[in-house]
Backbone as JSON Lines, residues from 0, in Angstrom:
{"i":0,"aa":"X","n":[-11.57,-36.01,-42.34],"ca":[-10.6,-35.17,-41.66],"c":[-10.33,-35.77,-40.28]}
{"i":1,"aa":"X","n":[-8.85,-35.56,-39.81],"ca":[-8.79,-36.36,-38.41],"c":[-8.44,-35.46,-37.62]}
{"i":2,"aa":"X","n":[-8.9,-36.06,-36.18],"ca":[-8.48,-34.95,-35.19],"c":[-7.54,-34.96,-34.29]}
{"i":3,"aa":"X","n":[-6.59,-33.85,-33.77],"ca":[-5.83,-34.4,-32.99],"c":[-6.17,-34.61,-31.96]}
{"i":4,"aa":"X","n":[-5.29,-35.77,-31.04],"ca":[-5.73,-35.68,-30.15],"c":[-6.74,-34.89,-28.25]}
{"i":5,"aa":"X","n":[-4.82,-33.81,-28.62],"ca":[-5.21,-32.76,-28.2],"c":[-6.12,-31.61,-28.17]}
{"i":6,"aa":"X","n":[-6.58,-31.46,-28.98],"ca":[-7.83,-30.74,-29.62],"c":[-9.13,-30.99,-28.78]}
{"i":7,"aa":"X","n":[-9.24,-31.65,-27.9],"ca":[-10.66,-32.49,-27.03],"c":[-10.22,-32.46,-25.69]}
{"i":8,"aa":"X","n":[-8.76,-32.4,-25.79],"ca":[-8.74,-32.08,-23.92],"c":[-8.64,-30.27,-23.42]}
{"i":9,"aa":"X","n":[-9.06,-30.28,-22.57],"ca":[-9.09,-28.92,-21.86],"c":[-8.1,-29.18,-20.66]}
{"i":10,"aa":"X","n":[-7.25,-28.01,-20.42],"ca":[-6.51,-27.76,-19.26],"c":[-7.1,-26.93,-18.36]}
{"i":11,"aa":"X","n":[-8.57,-26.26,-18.6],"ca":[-8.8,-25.29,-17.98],"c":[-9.11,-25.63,-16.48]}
{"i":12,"aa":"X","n":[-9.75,-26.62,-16.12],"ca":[-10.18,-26.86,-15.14],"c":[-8.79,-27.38,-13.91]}
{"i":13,"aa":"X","n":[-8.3,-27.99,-14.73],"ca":[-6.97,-27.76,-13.9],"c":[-6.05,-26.49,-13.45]}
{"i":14,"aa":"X","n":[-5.74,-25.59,-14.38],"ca":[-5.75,-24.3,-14.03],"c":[-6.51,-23.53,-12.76]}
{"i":15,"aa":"X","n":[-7.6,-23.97,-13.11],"ca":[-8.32,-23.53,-11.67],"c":[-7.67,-23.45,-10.56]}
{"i":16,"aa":"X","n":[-7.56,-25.07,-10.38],"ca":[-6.28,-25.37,-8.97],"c":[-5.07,-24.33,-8.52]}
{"i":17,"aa":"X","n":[-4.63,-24.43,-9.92],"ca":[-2.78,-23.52,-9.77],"c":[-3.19,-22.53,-8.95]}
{"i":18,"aa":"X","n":[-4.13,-21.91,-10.18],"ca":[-3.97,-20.35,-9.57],"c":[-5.01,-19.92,-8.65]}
{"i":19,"aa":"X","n":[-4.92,-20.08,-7.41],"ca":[-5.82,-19.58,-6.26],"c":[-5.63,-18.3,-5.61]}
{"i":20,"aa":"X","n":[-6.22,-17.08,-6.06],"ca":[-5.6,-15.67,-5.71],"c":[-6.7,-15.44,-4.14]}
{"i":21,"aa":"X","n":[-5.82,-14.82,-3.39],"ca":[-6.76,-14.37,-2.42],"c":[-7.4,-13.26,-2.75]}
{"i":22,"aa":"X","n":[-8.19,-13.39,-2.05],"ca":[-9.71,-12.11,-1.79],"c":[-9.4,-11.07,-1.44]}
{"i":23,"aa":"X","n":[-9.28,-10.01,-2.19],"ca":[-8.97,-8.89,-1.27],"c":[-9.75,-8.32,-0.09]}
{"i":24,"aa":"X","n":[-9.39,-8.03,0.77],"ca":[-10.47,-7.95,1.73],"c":[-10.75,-6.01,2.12]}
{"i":25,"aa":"X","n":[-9.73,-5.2,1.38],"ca":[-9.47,-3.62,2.52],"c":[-8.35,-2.86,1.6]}
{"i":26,"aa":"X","n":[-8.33,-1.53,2.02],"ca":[-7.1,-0.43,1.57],"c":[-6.61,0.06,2.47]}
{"i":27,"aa":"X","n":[-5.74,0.12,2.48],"ca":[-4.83,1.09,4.38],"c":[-3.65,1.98,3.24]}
{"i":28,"aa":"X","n":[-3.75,2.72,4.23],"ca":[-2.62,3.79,4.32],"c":[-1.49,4.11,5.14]}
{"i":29,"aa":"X","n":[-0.49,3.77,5.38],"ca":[0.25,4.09,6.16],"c":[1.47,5.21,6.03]}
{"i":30,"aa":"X","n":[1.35,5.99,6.93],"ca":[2.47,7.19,6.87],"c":[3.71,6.99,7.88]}
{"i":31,"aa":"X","n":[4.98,7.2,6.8],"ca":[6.31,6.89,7.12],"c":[6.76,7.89,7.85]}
{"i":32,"aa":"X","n":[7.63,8.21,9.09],"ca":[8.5,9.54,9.1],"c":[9.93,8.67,9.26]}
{"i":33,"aa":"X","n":[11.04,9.6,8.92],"ca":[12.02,9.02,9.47],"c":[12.87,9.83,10.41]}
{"i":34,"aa":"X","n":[13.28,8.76,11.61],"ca":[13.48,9.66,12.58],"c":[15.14,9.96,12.7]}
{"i":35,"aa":"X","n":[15.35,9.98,11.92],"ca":[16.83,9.97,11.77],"c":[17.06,11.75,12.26]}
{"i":36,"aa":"X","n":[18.06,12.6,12.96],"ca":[18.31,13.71,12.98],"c":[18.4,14.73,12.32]}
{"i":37,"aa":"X","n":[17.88,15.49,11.74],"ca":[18.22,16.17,10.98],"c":[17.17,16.32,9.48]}
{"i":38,"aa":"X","n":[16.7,15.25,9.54],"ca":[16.1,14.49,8.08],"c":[14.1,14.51,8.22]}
{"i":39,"aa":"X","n":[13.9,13.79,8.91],"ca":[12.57,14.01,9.93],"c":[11.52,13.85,8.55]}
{"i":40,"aa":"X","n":[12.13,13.44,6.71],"ca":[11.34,13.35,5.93],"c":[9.85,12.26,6.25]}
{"i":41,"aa":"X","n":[8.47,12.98,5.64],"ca":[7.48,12.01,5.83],"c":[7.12,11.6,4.4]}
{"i":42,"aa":"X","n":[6.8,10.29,4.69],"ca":[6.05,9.81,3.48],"c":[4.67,8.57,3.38]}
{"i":43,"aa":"X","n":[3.43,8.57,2.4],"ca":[2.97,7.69,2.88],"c":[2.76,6.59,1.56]}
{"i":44,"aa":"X","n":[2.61,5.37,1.45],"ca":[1.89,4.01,0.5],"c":[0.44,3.63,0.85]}
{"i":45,"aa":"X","n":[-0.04,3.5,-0.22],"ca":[-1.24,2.76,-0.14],"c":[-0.99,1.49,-0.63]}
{"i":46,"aa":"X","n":[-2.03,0.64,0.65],"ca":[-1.01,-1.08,0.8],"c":[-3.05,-1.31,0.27]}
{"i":47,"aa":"X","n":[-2.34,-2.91,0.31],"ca":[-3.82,-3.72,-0.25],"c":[-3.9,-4.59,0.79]}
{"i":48,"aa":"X","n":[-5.07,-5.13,1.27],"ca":[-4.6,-6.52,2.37],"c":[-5.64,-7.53,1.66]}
{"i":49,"aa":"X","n":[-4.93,-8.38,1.75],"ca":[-5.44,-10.23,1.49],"c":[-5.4,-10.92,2.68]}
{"i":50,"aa":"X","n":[-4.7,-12.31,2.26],"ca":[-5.33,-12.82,3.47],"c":[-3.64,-13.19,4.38]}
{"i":51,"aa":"X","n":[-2.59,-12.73,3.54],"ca":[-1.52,-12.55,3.82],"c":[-0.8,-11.51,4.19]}
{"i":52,"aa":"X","n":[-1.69,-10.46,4.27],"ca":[-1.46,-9.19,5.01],"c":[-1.57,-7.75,3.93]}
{"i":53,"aa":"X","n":[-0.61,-6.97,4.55],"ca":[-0.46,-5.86,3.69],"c":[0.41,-5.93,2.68]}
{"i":54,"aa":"X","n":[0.19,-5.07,1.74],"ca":[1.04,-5.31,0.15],"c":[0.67,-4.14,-0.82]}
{"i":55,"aa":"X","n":[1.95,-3.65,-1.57],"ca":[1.24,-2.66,-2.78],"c":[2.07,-3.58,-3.75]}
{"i":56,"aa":"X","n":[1.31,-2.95,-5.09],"ca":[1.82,-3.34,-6.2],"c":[2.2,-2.19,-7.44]}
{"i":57,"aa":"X","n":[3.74,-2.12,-7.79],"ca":[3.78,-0.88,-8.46],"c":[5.22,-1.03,-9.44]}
{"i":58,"aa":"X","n":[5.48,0.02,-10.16],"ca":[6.38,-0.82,-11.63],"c":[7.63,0.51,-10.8]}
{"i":59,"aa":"X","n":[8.76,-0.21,-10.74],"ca":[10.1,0.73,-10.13],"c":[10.72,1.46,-10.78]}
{"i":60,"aa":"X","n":[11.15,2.42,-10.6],"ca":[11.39,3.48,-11.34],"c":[13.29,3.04,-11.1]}
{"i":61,"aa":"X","n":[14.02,3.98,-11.61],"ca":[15.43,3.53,-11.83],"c":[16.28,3.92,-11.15]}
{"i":62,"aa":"X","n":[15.85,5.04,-9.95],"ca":[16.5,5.48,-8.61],"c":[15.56,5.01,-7.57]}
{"i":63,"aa":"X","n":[14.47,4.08,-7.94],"ca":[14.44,3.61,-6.5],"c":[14.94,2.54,-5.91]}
{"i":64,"aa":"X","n":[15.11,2.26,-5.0],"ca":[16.01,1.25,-4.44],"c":[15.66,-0.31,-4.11]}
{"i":65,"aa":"X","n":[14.36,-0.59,-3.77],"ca":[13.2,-1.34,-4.18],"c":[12.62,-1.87,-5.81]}
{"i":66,"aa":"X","n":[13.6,-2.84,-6.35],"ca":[13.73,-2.46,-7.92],"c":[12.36,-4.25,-7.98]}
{"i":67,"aa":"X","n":[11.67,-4.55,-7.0],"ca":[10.65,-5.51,-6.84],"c":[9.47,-4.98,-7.11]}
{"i":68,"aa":"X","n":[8.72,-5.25,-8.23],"ca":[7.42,-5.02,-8.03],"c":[6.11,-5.25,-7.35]}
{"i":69,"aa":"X","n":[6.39,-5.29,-5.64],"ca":[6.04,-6.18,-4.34],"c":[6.41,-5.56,-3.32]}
{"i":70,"aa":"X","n":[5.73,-4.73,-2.83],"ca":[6.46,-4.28,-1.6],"c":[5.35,-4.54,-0.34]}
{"i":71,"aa":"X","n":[6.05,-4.7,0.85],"ca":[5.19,-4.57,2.05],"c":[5.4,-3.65,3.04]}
{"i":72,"aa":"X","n":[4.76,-2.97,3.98],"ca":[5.09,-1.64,4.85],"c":[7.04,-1.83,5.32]}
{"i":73,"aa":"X","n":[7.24,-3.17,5.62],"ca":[8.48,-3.67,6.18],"c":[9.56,-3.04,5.39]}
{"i":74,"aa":"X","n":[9.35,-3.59,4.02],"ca":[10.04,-3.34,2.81],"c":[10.11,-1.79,2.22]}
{"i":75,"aa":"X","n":[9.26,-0.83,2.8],"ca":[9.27,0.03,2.55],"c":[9.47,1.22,3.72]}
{"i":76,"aa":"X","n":[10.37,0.98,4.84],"ca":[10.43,1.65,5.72],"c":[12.06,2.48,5.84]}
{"i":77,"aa":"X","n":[12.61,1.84,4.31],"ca":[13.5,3.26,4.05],"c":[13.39,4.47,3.54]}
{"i":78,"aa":"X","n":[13.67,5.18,4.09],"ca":[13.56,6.6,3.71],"c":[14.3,7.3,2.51]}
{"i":79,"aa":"X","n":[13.58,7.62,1.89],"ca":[13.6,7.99,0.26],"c":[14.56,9.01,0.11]}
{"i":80,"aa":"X","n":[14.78,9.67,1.29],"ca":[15.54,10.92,0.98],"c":[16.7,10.52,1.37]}
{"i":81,"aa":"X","n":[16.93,9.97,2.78],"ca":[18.43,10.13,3.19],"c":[19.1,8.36,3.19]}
{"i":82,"aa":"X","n":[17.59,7.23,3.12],"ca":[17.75,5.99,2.96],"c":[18.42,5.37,4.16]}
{"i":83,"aa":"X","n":[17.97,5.9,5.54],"ca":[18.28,5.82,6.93],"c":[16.64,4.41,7.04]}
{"i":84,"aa":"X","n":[17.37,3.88,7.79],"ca":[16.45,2.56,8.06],"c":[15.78,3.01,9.22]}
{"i":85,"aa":"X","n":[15.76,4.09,10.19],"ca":[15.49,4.54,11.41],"c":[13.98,5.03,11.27]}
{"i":86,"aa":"X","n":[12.56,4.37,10.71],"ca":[11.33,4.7,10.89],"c":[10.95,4.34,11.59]}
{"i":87,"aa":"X","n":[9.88,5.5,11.57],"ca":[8.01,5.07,12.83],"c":[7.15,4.66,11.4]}
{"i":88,"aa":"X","n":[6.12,4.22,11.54],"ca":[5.07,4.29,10.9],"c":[4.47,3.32,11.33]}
{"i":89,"aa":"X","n":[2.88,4.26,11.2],"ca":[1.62,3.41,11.73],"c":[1.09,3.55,10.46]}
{"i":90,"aa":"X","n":[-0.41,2.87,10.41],"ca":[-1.35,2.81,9.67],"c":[-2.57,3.64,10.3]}
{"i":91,"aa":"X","n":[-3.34,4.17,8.95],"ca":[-4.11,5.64,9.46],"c":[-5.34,4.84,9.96]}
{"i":92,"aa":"X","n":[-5.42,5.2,11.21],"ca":[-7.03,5.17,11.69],"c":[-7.94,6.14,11.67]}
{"i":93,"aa":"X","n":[-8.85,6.58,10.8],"ca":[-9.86,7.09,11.01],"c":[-11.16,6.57,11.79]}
{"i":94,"aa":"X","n":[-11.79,8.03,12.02],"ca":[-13.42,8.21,12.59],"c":[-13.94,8.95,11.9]}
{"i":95,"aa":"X","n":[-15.28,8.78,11.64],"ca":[-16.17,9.76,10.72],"c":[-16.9,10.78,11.59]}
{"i":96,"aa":"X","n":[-16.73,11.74,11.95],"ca":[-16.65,13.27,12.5],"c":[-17.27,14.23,11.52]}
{"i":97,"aa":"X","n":[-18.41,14.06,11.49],"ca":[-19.5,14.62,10.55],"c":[-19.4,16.05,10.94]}
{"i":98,"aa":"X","n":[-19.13,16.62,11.28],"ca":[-19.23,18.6,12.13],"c":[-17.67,18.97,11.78]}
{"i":99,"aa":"X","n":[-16.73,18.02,11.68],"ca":[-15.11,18.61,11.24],"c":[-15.28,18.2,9.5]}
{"i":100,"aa":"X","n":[-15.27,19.1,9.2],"ca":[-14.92,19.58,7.13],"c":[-13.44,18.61,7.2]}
{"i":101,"aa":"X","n":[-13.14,17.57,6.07],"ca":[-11.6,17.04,5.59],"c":[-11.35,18.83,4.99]}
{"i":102,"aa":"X","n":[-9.7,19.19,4.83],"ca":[-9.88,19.97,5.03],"c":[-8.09,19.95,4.5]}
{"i":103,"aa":"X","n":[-6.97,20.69,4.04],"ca":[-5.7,21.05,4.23],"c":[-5.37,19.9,4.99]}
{"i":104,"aa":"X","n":[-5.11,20.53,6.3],"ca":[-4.95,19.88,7.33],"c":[-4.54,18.06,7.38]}
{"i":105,"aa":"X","n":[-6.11,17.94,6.98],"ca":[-6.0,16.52,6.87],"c":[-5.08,16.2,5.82]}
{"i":106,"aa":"X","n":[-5.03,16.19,5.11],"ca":[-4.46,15.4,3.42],"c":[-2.61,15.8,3.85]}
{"i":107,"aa":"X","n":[-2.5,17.16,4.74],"ca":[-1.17,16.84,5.13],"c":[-0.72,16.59,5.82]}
{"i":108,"aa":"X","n":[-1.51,15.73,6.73],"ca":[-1.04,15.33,8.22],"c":[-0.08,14.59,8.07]}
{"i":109,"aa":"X","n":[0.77,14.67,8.81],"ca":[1.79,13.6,9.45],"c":[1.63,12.45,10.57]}
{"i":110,"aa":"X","n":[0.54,12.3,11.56],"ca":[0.35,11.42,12.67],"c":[-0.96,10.16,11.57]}
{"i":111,"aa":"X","n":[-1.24,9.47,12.71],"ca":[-2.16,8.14,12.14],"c":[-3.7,8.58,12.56]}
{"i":112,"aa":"X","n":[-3.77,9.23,13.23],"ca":[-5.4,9.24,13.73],"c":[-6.23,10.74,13.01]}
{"i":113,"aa":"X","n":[-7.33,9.8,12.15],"ca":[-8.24,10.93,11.27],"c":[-9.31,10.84,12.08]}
{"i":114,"aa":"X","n":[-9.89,12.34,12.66],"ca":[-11.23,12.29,13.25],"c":[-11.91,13.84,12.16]}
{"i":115,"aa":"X","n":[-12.09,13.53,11.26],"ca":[-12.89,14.69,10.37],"c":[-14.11,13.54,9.93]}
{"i":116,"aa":"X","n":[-14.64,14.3,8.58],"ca":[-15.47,13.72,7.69],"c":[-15.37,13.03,6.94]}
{"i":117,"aa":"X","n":[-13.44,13.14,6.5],"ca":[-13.78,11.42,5.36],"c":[-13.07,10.46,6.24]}
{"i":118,"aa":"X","n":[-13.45,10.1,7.75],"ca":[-12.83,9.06,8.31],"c":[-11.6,8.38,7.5]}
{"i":119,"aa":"X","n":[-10.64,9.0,6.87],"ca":[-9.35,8.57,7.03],"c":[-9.0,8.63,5.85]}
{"i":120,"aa":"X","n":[-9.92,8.58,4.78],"ca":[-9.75,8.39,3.14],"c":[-8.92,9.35,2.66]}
{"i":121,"aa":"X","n":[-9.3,10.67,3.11],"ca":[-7.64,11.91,2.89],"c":[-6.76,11.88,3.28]}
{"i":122,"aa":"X","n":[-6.56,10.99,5.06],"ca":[-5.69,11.46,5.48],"c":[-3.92,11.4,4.94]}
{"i":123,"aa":"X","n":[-3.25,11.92,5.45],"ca":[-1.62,12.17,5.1],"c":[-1.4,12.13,3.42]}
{"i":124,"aa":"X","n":[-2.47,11.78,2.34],"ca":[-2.77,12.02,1.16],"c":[-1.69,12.89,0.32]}
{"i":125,"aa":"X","n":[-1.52,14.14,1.31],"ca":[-0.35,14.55,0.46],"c":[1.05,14.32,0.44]}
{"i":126,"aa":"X","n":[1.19,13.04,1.29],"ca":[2.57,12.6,1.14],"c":[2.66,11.34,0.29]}
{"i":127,"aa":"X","n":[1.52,10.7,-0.36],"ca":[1.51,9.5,-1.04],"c":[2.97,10.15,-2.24]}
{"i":128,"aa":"X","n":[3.6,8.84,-2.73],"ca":[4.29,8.6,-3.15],"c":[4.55,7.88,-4.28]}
């Protein structure tokens, strides 16, 4: 029986090379408002960071306007409701505040700074998107 040639070489190790994914390093949250008059809608994403910054990854639905499965805080600083380019948004900083209960409050905040008990992991939570 003969063999082909191909049959004895491997590409795998070359592959290696191509595909070099970065490390994820973190999770952030950042909460949107838009300050447009009248509108004042909030919203927040959970981003991923590498070594190229912040990033989510998510499959687009058919009224959103973002039809990329790639977004970065930049890319996502239109506003869903009225689609006014006019945002704030920070990224949530928490502190772990062992004597303040997470709580309502937190999960619907609107500002960036968590000082309760889950240092930041609830915060603005109920505006994820």
């Amino acid at each position: 029986m003969s063999h082909l040639w191909y049959e004895s070489v491997s590409c795998l190790p070359l592959i290696d090379f191509i595909i070099d994914e970065p490390e994820l390093q973190e999770a952030s949250r950042i909460i949107f408002r838009c300050k447009l008059s009248g509108c004042g809608h909030v919203w927040a994403h959970n981003y991923e960071r590498d070594t190229r910054g912040l990033f989510r990854t998510w499959v687009p639905e058919a009224v959103d306007i973002n039809q990329q499965p790639f977004s970065t805080p930049e890319q996502d600083k239109r506003c869903p409701k009225c689609h006014h380019l006019n945002v704030a948004f920070n990224q949530v900083v928490g502190t772990v505040v062992s004597t303040r209960p997470c709580d309502e409050r937190c999960m619907g905040a609107t500002g960036h700074v968590c000082n309760c008990s889950c240092g930041g992991k609830n915060h603005g939570k109920g505006h994820l998107l």
